[in-house]
C-alpha positions as CSV (number, residue, x, y, z in Angstrom):
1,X,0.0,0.0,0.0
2,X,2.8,2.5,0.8
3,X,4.4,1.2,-2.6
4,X,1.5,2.3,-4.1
5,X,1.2,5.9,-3.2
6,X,4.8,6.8,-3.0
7,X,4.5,5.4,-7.2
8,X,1.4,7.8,-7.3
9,X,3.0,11.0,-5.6
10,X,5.8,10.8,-8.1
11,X,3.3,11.1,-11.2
12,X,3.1,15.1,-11.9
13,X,0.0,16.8,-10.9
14,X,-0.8,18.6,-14.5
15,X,0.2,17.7,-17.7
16,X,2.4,20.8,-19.4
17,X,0.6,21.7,-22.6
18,X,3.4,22.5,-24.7
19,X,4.7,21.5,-28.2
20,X,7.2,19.3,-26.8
21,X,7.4,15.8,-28.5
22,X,4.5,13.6,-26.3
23,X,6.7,11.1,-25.2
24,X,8.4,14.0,-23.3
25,X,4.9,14.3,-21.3
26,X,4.3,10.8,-20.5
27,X,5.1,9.4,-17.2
28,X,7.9,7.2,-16.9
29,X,6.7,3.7,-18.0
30,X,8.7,1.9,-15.4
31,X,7.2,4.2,-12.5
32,X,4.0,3.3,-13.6
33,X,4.0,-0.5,-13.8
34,X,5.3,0.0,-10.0
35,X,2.7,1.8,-9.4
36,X,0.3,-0.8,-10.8
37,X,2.2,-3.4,-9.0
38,X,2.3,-2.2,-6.0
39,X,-1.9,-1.8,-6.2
40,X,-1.9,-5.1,-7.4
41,X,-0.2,-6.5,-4.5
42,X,-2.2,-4.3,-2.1
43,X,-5.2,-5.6,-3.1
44,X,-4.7,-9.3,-3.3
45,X,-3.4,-8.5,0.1
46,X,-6.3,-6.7,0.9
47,X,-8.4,-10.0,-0.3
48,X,-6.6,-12.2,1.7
49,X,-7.2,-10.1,4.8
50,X,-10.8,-10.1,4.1
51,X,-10.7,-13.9,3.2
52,X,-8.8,-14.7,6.6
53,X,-11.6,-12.1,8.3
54,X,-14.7,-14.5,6.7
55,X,-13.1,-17.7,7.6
56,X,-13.0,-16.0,11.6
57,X,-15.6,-14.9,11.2
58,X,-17.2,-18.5,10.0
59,X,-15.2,-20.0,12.9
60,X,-17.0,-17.6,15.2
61,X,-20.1,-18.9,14.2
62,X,-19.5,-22.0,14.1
63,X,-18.4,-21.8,17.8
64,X,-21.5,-19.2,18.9
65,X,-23.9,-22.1,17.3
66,X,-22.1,-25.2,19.0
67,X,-22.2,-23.3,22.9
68,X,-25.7,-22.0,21.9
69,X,-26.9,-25.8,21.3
70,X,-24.8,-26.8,24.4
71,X,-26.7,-24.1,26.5
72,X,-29.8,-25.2,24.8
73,X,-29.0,-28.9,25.7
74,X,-28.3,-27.9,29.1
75,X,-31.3,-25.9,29.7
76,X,-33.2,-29.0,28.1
77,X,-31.4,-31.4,30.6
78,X,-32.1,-29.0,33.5
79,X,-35.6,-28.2,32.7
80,X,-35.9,-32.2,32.3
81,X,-34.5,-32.6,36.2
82,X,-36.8,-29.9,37.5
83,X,-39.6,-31.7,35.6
84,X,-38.3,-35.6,37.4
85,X,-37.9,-33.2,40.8
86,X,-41.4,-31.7,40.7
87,X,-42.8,-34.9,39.5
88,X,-41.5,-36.7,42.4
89,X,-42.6,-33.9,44.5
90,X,-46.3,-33.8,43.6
91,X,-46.3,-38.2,43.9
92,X,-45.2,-38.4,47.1
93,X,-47.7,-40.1,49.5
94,X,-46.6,-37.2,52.3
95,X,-47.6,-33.8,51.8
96,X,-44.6,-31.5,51.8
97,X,-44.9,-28.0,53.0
98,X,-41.6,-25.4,52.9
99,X,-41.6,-22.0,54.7
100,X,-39.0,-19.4,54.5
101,X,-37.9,-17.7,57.4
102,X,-40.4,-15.3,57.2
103,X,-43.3,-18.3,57.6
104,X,-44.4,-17.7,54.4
105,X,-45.2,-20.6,52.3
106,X,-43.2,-21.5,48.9
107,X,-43.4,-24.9,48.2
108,X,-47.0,-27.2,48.4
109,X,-47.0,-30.4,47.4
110,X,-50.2,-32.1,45.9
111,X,-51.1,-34.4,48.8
112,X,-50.6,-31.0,50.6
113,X,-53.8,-29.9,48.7
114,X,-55.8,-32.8,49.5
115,X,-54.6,-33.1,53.2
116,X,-55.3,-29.2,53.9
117,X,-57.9,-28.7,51.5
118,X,-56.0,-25.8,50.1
119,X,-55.1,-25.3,46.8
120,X,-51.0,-24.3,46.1
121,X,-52.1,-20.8,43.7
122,X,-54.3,-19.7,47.4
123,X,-52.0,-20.3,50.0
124,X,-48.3,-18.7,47.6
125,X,-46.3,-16.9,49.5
126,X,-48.8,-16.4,52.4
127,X,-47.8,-17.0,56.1
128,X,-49.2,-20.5,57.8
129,X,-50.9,-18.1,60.5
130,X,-53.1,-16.7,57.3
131,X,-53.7,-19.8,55.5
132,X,-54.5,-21.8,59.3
133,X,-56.9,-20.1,61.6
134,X,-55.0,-21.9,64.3
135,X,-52.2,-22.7,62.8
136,X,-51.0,-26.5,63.9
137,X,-47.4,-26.0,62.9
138,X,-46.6,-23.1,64.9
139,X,-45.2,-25.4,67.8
140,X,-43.0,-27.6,65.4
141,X,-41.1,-25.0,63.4
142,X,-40.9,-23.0,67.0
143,X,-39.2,-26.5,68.2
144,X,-36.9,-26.5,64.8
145,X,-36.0,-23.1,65.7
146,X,-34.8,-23.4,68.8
147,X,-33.2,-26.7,68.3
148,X,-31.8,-26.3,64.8
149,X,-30.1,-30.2,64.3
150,X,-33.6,-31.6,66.0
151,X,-36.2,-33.0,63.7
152,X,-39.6,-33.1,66.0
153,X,-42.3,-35.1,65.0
154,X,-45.9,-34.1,66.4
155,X,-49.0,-36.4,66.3
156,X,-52.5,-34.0,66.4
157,X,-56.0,-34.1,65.2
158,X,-56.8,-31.1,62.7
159,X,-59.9,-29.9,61.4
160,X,-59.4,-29.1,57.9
161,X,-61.0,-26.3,56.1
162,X,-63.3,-28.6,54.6
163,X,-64.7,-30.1,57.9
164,X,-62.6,-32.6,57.9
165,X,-61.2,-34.0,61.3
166,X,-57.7,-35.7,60.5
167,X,-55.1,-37.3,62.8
168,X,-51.8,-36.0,61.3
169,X,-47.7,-36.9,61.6
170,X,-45.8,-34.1,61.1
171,X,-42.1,-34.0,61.1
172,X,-40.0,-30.8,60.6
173,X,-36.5,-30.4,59.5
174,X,-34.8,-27.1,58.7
175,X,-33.6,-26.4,54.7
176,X,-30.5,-25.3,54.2
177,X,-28.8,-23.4,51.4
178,X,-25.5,-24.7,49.4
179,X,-23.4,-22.9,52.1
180,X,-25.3,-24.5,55.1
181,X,-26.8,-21.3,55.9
182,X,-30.7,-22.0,56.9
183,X,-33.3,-20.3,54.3
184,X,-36.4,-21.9,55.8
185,X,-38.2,-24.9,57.2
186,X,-39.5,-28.2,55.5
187,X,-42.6,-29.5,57.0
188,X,-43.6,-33.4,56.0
189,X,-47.8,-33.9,56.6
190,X,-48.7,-37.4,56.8
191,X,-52.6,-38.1,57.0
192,X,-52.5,-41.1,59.4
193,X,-56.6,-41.1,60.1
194,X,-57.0,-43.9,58.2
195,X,-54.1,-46.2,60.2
196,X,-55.4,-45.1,63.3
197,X,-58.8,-46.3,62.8
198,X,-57.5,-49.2,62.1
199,X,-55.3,-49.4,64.9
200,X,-58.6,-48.5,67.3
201,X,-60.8,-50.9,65.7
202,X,-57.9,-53.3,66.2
203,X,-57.5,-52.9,69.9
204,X,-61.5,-52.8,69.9
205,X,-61.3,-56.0,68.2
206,X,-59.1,-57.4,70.7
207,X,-61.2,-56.0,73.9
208,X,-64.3,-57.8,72.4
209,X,-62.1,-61.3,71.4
210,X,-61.4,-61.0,75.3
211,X,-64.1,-60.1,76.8
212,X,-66.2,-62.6,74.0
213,X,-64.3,-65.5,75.6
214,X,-64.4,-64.1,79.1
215,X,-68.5,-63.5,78.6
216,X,-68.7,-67.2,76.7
217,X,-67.5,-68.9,80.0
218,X,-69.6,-66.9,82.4
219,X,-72.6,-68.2,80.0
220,X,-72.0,-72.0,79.8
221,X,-71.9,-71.6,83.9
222,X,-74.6,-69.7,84.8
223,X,-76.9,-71.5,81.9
224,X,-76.6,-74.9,83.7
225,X,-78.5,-73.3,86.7
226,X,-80.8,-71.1,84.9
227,X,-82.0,-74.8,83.5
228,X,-82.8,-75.9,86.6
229,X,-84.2,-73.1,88.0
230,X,-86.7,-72.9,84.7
231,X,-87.0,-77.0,85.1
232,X,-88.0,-76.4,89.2
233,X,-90.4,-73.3,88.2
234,X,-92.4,-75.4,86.0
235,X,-92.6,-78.3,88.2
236,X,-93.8,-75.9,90.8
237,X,-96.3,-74.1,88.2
238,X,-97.6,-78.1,87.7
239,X,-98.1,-78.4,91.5
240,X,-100.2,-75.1,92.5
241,X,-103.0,-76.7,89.7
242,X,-105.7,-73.7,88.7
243,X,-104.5,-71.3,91.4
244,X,-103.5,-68.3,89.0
245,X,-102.1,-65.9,91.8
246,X,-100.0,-68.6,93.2
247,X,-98.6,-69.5,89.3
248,X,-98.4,-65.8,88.3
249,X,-95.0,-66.1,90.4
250,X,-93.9,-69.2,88.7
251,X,-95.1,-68.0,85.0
252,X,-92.7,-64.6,86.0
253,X,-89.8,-66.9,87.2
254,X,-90.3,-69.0,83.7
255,X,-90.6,-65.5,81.9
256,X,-87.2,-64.4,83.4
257,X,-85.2,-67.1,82.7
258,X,-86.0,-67.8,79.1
259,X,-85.4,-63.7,78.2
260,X,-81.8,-64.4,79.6
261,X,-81.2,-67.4,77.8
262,X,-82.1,-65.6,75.0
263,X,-79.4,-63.0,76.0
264,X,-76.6,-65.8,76.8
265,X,-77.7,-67.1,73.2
266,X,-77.1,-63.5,72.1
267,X,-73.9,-63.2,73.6
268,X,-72.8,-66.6,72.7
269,X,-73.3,-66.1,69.1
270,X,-71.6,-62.6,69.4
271,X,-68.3,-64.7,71.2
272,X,-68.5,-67.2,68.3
273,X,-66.6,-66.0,65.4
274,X,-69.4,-66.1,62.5
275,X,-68.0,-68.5,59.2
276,X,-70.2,-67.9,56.5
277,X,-70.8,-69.8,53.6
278,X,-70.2,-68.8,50.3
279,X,-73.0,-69.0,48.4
280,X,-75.2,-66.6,46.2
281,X,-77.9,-64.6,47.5
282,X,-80.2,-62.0,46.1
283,X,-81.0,-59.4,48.5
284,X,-83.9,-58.1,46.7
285,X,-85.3,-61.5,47.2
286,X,-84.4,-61.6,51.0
287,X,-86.0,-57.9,52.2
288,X,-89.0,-58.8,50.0
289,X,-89.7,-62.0,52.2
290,X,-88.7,-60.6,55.1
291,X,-91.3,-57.5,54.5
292,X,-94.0,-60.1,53.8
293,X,-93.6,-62.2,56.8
294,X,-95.4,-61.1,59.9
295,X,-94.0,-63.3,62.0
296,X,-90.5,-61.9,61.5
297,X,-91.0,-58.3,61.0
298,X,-94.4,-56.7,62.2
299,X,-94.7,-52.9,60.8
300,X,-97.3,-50.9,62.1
301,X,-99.4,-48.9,60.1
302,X,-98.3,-45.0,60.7
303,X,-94.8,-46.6,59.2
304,X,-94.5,-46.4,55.4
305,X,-92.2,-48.8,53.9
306,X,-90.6,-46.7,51.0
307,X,-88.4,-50.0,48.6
308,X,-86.0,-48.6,45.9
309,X,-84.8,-52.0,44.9
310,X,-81.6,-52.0,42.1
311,X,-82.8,-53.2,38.8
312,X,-82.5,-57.3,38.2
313,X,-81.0,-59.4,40.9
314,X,-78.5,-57.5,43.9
315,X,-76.5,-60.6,44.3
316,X,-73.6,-60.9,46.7
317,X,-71.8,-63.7,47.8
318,X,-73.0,-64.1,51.0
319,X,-74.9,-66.6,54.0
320,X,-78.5,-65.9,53.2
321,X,-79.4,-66.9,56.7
322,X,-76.8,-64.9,58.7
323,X,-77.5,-61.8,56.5
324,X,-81.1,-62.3,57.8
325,X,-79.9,-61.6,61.1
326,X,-78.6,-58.9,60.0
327,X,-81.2,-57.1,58.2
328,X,-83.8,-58.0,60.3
329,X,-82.2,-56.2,63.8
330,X,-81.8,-52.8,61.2
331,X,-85.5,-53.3,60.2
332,X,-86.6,-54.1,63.7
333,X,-84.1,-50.9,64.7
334,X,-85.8,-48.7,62.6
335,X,-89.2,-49.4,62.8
336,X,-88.6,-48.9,66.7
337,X,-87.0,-45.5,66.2
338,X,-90.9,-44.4,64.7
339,X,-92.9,-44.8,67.5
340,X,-95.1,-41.9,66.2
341,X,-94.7,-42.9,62.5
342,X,-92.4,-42.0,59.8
343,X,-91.1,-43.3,56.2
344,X,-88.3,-46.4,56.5
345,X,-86.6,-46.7,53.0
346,X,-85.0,-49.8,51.9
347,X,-82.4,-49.0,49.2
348,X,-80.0,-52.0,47.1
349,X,-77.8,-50.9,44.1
350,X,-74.5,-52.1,42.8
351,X,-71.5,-50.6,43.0
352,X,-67.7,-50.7,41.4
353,X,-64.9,-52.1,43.3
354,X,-63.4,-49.6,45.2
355,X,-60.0,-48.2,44.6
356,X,-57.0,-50.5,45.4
357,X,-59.7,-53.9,45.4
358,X,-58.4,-56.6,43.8
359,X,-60.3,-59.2,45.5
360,X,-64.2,-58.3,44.6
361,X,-64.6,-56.9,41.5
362,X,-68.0,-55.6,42.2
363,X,-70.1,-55.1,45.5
364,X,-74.1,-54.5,46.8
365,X,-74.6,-51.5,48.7
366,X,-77.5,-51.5,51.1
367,X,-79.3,-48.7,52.6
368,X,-81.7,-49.0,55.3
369,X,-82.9,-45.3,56.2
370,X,-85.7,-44.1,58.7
371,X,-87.1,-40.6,59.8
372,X,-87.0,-41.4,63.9
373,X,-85.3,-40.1,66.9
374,X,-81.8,-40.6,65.4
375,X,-78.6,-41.2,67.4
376,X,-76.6,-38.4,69.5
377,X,-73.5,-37.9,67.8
378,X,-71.4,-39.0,71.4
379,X,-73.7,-42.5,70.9
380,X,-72.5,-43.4,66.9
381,X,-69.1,-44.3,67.7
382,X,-70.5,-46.7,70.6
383,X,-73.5,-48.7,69.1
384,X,-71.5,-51.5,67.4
385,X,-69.9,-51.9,71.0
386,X,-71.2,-55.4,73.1
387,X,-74.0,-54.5,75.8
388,X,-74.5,-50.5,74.7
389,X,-77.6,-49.7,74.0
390,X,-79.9,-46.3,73.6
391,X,-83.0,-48.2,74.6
392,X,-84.1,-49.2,78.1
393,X,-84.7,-52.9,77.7
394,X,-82.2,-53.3,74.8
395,X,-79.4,-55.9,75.7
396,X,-77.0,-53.9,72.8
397,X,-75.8,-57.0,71.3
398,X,-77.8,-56.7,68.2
399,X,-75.9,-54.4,66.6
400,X,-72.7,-55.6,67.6
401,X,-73.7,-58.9,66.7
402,X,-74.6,-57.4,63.0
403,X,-71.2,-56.1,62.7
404,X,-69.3,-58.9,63.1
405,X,-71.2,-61.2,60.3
406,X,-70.9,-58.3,58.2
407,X,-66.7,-58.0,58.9
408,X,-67.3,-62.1,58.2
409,X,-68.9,-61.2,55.0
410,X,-65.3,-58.5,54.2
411,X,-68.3,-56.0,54.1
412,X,-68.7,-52.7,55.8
413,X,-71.0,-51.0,58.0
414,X,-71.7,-46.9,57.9
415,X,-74.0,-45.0,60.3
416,X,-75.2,-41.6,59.4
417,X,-77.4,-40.0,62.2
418,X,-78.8,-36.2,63.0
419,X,-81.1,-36.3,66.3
420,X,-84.7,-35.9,65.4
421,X,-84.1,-36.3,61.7
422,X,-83.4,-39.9,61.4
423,X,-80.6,-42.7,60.8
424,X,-79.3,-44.5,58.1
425,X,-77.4,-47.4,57.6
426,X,-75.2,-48.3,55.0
427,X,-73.8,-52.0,53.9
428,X,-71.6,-53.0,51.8
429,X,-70.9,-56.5,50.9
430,X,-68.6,-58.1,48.2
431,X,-71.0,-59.3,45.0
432,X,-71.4,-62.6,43.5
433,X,-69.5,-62.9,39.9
434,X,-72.3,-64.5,38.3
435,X,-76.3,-64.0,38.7
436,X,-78.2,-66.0,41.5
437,X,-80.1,-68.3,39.8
């Protein structure tokens, strides 16, 4: 490039106009093919420099397009993880509940929502005291707090937005950010209603196995003298002849003792483990006969017997006669409950497996519903109990007899009662694969 403009400078900057031979006025030859070779070398020069400048520039690209799939890639990969994380997160059994420092909630799990009954957009990045109107965490994270390596676990009963009353587990532990400094609290919610009914209904279970075998021995005992005493009150009835005052004693005695043989039959079968036998049974069939024999169920006349039956045949693999037990005592229960009339509704339908059976793949639901006194809510959680009963003559072993043939039967009993309104009872029991026939 220099070449090329010291070559240039040396041309002259006007050409004399003169009458001096033209070759006198030209340029030296050789100083212009220098100057031409000197551009000509500047510019290939200048072309390679550009050339070299593409190809970096290329090479720039190249590079910029391989770390912007990389980053793309990793932001794939990491989005993936968050995705596997939160996915994790929202399937776990436990409900999972973090607070930052300031109480305020940023994380809620799923089982969270269906523990609390509080959906995860309502509760963000509000305090537990706002979202609880007691809140039943306070005590925990107060305990992480003051004991930062402890990890308390609480058992309490909670009533949920919803209405719900729960027994929950709740453990606490404190999170902790990548330099160990603490940035909030974790709080694990584990509904546990469900495993302690069963454990209560297990230690019931084993109260009434005891006290089943301790009541079964009392019986065999005391029923060997209450036959003599029944044998020696007839024999005496047989002696006083036509004299009804002096027999009204002995007819009383009589009375007496066969009402509690009855009871030591009552509580005898209620000791005995029921065994059922499988067979098929149409429950339509059985309240239909049981309704139409007198001798079994007498229902008086203010009492109107309201049958929703379930279309065809409700059967369910059950023992027709210990069902009739059964069915009878709630029929018998109900119509008692009306002493001044009402409507007893007698309801059968069938029902899908619930979730988790594997066993059944079907089962009858049975509804037996009247418009009576009711039960006091303190009394529900007592009535399948052995010898409580609401009534004044009432031995209370029906009902705890019907519960055990229907936990024979895998079934389930319900109770729903409101006080002056009415009761209703509701039994499940596993159906029958095929029709009855």
């Amino acid at each position: 490039m220099n070449k090329t403009l010291q070559a240039v400078r040396k041309l002259p900057l006007e050409w004399p106009m003169t009458d001096e031979p033209q070759d006198r006025q030209v340029p030296d030859l050789e100083t212009l093919q220098a100057a031409f070779q000197a551009f000509t070398e500047t510019t290939q020069h200048l072309q390679e420099s550009y050339e070299k400048l593409q190809a970096h520039v290329r090479a720039l690209d190249l590079e910029l397009e391989k770390k912007n799939a990389e980053l793309e890639q990793n932001l794939k990969e990491k989005e993936a993880v968050r995705s596997y994380l939160d996915n994790i997160l929202q399937s776990l059994t436990t409900g999972v509940i973090v607070v930052d420092d300031a109480q305020r909630i940023t994380t809620f799990n799923k089982t969270a929502e269906r523990i609390t009954g509080l959906k995860e957009n309502a509760v963000q990045r509000k305090t537990l005291g706002e979202v609880f109107d007691v809140d039943p965490f306070a005590q925990l994270i107060a305990r992480v707090n003051d004991t930062p390596n402890a990890q308390p676990v609480f058992q309490e009963s909670v009533l949920t937005t919803d209405g719900r009353d729960l027994r929950l587990r709740t453990a606490a532990s404190p999170v902790l950010d990548a330099q160990g400094a603490r940035i909030g609290t974790m709080l694990l919610v584990e509904d546990i209603t469900e495993l302690k009914r069963l454990e209560e209904e297990a230690e019931r279970n084993d109260r009434l196995r005891a006290m089943g075998e301790m009541a079964a021995g009392i019986a065999h005992e005391i029923r060997n003298p209450l036959a003599s005493i029944e044998l020696f009150a007839s024999l005496l009835k047989k002696d006083l002849g036509d004299d009804e005052e002096k027999r009204a004693p002995a007819d009383h005695i009589i009375n007496g003792v066969r009402n509690m043989d009855r009871t030591i039959s009552s509580l005898l079968l209620f000791a005995k483990s029921p065994e059922p036998s499988r067979s098929q049974c149409d429950l339509n069939t059985l309240f239909e006969n049981l309704l139409a024999d007198p001798s079994q169920l007498q229902v008086p006349d203010n009492v109107n017997v309201v049958c929703d039956f379930g279309a065809g045949t409700m059967t369910a693999n059950a023992d027709e006669h210990l069902l009739k037990q059964v069915f009878l005592n709630f029929l018998r229960n109900a119509v008692q409950a009306m002493p001044v009339g009402g409507t007893l509704t007698i309801q059968t339908e069938r029902g899908a497996a619930p979730a988790g059976e594997t066993f059944h793949r079907h089962f009858i639901r049975t509804t037996i519903a009247d418009t009576g006194v009711g039960i006091a809510q303190s009394d529900q959680k007592h009535i399948f109990n052995p010898f409580f009963s609401t009534k004044e003559k009432g031995t209370g072993l029906g009902l705890a007899i019907a519960h055990n043939i229907i936990k024979a039967h895998h079934g389930t009993i319900d109770v729903d009662s409101q006080p002056g309104r009415g009761t209703t009872f509701t039994i499940n029991l596993p159906g029958s694969d095929t029709p009855a026939s």
